[in-house]
N, CA, C and O atoms as a DFTB+ gen file, in Angstrom:
540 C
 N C O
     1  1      44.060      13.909       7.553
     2  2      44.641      12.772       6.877
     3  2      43.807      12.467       5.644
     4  3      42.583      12.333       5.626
     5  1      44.772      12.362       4.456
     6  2      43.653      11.944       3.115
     7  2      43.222      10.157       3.412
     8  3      43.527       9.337       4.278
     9  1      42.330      10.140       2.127
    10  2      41.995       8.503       2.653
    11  2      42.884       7.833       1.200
    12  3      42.142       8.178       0.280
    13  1      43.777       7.259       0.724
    14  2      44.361       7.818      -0.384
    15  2      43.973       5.848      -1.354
    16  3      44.197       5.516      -2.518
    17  1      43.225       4.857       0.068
    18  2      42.486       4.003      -0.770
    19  2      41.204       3.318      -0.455
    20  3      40.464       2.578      -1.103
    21  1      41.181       3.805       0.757
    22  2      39.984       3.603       1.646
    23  2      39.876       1.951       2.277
    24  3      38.984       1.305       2.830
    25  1      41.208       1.693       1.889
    26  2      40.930       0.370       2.446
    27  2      40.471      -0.134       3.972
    28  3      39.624      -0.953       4.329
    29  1      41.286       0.609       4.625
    30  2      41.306       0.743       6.073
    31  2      40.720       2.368       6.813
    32  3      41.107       3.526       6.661
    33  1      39.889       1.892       7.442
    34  2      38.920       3.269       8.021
    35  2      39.654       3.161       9.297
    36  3      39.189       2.384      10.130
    37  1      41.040       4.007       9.667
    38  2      41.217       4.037      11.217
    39  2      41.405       5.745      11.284
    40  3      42.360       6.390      11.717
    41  1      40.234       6.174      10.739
    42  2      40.129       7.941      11.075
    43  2      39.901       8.460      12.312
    44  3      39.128       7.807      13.013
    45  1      40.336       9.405      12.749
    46  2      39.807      10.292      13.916
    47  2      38.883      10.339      13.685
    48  3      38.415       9.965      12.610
    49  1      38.023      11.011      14.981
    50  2      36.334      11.600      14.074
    51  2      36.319      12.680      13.766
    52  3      35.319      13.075      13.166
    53  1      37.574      13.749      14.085
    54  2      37.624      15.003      13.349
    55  2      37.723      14.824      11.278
    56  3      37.226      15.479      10.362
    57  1      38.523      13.737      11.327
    58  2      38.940      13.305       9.738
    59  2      38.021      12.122       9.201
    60  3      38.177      11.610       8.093
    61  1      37.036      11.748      10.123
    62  2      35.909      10.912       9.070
    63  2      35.280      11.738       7.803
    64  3      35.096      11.194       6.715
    65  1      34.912      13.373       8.112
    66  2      34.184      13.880       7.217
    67  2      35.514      14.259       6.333
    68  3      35.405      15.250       5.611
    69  1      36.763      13.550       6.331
    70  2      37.472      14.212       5.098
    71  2      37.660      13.227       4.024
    72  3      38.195      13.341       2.922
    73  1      37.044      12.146       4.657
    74  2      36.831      11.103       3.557
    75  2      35.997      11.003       2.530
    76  3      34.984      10.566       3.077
    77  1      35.723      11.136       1.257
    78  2      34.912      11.601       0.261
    79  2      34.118       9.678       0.279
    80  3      33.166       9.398      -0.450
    81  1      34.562       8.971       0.929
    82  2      34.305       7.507       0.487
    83  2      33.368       6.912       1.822
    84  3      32.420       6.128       1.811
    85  1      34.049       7.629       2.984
    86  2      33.393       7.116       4.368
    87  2      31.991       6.675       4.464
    88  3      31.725       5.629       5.055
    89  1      31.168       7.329       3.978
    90  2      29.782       6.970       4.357
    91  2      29.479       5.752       3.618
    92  3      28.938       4.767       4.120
    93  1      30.019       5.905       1.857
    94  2      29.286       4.582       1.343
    95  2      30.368       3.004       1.697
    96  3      30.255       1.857       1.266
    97  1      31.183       3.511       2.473
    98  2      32.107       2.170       3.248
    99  2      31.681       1.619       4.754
   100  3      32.007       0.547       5.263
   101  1      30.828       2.706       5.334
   102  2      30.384       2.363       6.317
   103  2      28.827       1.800       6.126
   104  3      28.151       1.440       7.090
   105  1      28.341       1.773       4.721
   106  2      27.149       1.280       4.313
   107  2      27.349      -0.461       3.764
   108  3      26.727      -1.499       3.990
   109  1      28.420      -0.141       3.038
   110  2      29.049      -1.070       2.632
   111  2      28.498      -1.118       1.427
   112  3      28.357      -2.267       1.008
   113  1      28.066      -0.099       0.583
   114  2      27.319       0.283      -0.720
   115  2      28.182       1.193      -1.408
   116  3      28.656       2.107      -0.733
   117  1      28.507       1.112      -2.742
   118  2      28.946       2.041      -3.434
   119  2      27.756       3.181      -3.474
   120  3      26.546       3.183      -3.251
   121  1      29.016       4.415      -3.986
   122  2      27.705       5.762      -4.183
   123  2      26.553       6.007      -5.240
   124  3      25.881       7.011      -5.473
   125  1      26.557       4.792      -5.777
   126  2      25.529       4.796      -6.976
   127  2      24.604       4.249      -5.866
   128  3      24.063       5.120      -5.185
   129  1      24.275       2.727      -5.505
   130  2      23.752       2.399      -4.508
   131  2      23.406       3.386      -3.207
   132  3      22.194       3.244      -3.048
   133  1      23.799       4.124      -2.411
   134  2      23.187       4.903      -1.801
   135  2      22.631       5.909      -1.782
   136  3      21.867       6.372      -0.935
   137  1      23.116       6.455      -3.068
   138  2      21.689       7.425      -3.572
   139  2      20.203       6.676      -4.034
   140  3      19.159       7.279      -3.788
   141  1      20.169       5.533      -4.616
   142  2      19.166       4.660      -4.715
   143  2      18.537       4.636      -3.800
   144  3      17.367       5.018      -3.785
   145  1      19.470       3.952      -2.310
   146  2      18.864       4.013      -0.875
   147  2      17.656       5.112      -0.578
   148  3      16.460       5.022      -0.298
   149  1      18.826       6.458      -0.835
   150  2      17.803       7.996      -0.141
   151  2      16.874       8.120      -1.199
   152  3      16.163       9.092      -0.945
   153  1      16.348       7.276      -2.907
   154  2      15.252       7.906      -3.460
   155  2      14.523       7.058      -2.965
   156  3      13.401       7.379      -2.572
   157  1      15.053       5.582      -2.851
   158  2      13.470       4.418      -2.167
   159  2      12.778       5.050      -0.850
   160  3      11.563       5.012      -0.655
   161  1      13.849       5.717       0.149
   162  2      13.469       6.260       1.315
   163  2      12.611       7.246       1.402
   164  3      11.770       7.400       2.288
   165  1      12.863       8.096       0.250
   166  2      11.763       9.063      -0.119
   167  2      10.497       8.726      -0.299
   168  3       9.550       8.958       0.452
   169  1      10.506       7.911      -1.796
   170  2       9.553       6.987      -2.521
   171  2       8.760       6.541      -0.685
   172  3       7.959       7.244      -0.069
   173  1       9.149       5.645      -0.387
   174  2       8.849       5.049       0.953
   175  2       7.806       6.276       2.064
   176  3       6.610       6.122       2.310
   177  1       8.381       7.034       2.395
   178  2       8.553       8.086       2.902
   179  2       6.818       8.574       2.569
   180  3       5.936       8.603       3.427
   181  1       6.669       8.882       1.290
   182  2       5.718       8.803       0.148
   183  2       4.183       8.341       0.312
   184  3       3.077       8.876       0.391
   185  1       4.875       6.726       0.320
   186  2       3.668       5.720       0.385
   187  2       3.007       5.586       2.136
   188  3       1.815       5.629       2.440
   189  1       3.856       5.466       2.823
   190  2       3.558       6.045       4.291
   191  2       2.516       7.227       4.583
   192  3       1.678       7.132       5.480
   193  1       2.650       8.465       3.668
   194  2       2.107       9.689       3.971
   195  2       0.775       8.992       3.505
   196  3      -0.180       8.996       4.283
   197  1       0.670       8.413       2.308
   198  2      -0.481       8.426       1.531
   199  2      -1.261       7.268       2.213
   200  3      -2.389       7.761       2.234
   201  1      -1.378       6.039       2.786
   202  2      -1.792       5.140       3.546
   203  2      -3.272       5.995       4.677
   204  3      -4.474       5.844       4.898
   205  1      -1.554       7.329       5.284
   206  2      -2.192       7.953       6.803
   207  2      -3.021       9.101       5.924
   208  3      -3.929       9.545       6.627
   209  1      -2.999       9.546       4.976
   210  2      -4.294      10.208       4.337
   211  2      -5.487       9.300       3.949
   212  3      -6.612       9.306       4.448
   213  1      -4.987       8.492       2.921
   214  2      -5.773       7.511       2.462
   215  2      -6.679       7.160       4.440
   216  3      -7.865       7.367       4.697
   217  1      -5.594       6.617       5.449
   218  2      -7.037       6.092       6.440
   219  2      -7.945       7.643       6.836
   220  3      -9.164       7.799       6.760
   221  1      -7.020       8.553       7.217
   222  2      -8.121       9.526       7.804
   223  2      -9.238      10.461       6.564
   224  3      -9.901      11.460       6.839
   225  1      -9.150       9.661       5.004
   226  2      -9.832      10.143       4.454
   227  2     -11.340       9.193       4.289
   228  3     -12.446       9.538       3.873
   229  1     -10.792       7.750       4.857
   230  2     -11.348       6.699       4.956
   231  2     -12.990       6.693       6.155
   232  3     -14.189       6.447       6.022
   233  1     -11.744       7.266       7.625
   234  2     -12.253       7.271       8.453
   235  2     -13.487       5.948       8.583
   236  3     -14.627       6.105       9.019
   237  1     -13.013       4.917       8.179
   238  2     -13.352       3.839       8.812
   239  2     -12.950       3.210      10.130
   240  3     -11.783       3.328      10.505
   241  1     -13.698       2.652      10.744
   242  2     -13.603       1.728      11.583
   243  2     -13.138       0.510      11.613
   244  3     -13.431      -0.318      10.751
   245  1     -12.542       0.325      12.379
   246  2     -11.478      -0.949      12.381
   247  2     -10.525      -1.151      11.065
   248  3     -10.103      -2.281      10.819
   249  1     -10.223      -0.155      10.308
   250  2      -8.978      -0.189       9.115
   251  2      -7.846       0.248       9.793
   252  3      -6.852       0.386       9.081
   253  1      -7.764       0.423      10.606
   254  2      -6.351       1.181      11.389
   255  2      -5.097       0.203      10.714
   256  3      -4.224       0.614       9.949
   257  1      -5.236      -1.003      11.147
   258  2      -4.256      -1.575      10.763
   259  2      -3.965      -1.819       9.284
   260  3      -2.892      -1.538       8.749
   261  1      -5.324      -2.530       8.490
   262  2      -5.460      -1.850       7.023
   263  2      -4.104      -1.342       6.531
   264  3      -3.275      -1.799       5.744
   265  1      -4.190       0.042       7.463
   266  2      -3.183       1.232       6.365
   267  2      -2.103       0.911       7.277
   268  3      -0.957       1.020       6.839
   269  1      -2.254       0.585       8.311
   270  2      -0.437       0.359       8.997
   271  2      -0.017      -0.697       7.589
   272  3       0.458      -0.217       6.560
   273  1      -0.245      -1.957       7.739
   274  2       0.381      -2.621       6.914
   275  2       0.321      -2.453       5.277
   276  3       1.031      -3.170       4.572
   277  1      -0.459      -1.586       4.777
   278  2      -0.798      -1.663       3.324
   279  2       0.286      -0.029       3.020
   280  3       0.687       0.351       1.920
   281  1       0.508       0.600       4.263
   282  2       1.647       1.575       4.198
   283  2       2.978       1.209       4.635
   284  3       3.986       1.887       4.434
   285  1       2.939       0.327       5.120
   286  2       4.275      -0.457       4.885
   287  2       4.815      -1.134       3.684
   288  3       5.825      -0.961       3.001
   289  1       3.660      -2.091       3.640
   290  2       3.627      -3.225       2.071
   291  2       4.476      -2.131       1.077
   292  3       5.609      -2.337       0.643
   293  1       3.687      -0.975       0.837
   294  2       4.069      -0.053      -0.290
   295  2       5.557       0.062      -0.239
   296  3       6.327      -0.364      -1.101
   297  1       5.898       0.718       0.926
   298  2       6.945       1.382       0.969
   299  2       8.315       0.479       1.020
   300  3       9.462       0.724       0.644
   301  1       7.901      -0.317       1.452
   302  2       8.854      -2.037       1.478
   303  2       9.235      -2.304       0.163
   304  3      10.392      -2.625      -0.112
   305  1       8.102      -2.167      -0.904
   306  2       7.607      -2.465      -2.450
   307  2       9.055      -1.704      -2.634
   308  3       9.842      -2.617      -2.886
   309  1       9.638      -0.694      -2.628
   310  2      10.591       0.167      -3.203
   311  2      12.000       0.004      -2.691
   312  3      12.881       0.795      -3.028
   313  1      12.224      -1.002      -1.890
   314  2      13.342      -1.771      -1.848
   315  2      14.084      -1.332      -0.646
   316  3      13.366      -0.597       0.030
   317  1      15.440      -1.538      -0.049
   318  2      15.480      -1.256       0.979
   319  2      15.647      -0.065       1.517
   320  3      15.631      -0.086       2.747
   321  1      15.833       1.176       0.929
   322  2      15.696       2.658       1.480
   323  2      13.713       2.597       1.662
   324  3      13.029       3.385       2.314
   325  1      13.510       2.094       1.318
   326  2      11.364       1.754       1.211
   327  2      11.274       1.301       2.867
   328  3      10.585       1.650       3.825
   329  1      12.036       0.624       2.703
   330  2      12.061      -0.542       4.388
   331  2      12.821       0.233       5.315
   332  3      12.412       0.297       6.474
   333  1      13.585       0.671       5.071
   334  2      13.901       1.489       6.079
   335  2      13.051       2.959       6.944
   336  3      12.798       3.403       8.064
   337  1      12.940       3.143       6.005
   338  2      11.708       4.613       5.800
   339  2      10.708       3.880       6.237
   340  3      10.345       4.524       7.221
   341  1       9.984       2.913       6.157
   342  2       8.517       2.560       7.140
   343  2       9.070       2.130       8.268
   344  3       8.195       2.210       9.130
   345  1      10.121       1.688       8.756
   346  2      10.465       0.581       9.876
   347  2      10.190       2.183      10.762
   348  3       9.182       2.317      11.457
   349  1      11.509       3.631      10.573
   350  2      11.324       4.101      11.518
   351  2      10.096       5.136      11.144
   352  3       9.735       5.698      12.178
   353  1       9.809       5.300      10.709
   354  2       8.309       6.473      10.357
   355  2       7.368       5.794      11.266
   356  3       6.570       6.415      11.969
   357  1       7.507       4.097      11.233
   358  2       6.044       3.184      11.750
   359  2       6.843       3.701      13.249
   360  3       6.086       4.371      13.952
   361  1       8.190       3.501      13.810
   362  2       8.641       3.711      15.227
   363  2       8.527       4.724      15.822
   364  3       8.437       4.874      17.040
   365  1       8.523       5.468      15.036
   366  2       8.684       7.100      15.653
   367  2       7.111       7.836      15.669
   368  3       6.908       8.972      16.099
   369  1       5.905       6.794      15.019
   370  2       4.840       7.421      14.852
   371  2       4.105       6.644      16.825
   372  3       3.501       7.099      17.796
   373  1       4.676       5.373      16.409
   374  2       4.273       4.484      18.125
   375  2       4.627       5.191      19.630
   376  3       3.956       5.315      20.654
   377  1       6.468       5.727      19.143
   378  2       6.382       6.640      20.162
   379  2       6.018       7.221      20.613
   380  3       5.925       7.286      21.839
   381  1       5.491       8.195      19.517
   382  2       5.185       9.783      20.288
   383  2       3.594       9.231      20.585
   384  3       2.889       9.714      21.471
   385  1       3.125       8.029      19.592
   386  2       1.582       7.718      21.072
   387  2       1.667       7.078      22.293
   388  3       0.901       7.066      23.257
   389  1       2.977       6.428      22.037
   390  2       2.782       6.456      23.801
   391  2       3.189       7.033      24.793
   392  3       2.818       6.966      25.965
   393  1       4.322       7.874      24.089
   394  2       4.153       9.443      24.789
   395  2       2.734       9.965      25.223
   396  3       2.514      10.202      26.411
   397  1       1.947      10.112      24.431
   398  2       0.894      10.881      24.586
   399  2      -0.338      10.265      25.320
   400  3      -1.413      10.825      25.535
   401  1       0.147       8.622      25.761
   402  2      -0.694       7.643      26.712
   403  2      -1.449       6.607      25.874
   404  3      -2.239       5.811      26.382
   405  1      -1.224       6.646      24.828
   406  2      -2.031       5.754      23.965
   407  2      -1.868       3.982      24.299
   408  3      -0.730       3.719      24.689
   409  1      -2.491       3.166      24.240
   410  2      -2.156       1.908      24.901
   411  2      -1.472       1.032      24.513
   412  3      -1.852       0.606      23.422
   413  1      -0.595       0.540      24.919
   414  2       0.821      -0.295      25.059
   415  2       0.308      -1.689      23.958
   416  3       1.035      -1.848      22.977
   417  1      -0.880      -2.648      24.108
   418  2      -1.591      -3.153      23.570
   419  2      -2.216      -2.704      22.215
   420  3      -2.280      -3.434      21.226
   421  1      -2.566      -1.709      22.264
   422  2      -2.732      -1.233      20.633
   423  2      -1.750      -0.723      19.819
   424  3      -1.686      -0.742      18.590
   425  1      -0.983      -0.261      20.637
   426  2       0.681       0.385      20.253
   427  2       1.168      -1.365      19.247
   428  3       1.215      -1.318      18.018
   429  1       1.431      -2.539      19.899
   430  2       1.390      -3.383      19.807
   431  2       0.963      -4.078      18.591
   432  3       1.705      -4.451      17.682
   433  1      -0.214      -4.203      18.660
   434  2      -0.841      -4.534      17.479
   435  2      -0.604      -3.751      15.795
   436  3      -0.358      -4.296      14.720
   437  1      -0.791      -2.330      16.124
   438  2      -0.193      -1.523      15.044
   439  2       1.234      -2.231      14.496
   440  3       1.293      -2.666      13.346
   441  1       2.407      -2.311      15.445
   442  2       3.715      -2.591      14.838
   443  2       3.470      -3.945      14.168
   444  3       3.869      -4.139      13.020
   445  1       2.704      -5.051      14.988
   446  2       2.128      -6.638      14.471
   447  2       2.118      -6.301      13.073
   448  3       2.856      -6.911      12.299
   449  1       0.948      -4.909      12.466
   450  2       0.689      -5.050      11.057
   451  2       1.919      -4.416      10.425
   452  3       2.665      -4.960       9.610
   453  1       1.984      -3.655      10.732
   454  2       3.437      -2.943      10.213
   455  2       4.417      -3.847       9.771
   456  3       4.617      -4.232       8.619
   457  1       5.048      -4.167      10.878
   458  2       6.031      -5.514      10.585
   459  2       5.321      -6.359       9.063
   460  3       5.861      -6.593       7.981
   461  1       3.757      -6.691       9.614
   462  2       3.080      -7.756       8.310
   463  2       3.887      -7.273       6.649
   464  3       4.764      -7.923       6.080
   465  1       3.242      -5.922       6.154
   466  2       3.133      -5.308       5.448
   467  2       4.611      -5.099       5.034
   468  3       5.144      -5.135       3.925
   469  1       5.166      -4.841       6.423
   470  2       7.219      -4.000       5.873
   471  2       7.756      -5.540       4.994
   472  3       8.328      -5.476       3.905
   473  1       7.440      -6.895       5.714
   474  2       7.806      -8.153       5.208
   475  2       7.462      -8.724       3.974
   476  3       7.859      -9.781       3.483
   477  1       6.637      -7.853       3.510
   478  2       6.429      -8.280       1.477
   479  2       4.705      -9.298       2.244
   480  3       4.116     -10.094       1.513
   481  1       4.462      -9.164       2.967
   482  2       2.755      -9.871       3.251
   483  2       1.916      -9.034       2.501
   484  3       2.308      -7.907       2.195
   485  1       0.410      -9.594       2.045
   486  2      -0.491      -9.186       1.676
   487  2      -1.414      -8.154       2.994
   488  3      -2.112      -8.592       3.908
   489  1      -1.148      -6.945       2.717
   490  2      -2.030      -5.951       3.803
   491  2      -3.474      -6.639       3.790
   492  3      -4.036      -6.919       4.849
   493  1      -3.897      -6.830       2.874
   494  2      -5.917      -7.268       2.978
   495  2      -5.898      -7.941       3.918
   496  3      -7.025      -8.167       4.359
   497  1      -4.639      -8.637       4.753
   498  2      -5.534      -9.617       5.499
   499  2      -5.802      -8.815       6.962
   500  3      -6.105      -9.290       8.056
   501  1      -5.571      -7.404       6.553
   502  2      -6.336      -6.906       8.222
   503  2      -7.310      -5.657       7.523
   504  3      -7.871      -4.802       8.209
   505  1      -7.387      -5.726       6.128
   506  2      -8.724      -4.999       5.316
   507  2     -10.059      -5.523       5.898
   508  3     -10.416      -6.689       5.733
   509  1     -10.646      -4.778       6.458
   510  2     -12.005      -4.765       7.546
   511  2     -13.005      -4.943       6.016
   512  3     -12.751      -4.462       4.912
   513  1     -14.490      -6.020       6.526
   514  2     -15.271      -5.940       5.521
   515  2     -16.152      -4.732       4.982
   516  3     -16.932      -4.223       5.787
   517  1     -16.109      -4.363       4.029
   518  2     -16.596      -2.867       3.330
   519  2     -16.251      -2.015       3.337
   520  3     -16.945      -1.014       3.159
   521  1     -14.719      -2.000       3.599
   522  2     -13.705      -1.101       3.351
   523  2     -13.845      -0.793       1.680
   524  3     -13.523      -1.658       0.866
   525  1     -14.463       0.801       1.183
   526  2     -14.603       1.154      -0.553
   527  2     -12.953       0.398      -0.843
   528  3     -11.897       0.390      -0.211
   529  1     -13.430      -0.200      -2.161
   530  2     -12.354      -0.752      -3.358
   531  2     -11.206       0.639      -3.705
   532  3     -10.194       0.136      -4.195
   533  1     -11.089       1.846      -3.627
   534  2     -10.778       2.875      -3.702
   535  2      -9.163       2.910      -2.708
   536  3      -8.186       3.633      -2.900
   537  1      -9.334       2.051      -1.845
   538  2      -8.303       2.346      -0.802
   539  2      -7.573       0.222      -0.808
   540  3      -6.650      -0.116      -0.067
């Protein structure tokens, strides 16, 4: 079936992918707007990687959260494909530690800063004292 105005989405799910319009109607974003989405997500995507280098290049003590939220803050910074891209990168990084037994309580605290940082907050306020100016 063509979609011939897209007003009404009552497709099969064999004929959703014949809709050239479906995805940015189910976003509720035109296609200029959701390519924006997938570069902030990238961008996002980005600032995330660089946080978890930036801490293990740090290898300080007690900055953990530091870079949870100051790798959120960033990636948030780039609008909502930014926020989306830390919400699940920060979820999917909690999982697989507590997959791996890591503690429910620190699991915890991590998302606390995360959340801080994804919400437009200032990360410094879990910047440990003498953390180098560099990071």
């Amino acid at each position: 079936m063509e979609c011939s105005s897209c007003v009404s989405l009552t497709l099969q799910q064999d004929e959703a992918f014949h809709c050239h319009h479906f995805v940015s109607l189910g976003l509720g974003v035109d296609s200029q707007r959701w390519i924006e989405f997938i570069k902030e997500a990238g961008l996002g995507a980005k600032d995330m990687y660089r946080a978890y280098t930036d801490m293990k290049e740090a290898n300080w003590i007690g900055a953990d959260k530091y870079f949870h939220a100051r790798g959120n803050y960033d990636a948030a910074q780039r609008g909502p494909g930014g926020v989306w891209a830390a919400e699940v990168l920060s979820d999917l990084r909690e999982n697989i530690q507590s997959l791996i037994g890591r503690g429910h309580e620190d699991s915890m605290a991590d998302q606390e800063a995360n959340r801080w940082g994804r919400s437009g907050n200032d990360p410094n306020r879990y910047r440990p004292k003498g953390l180098p100016e560099k990071y």
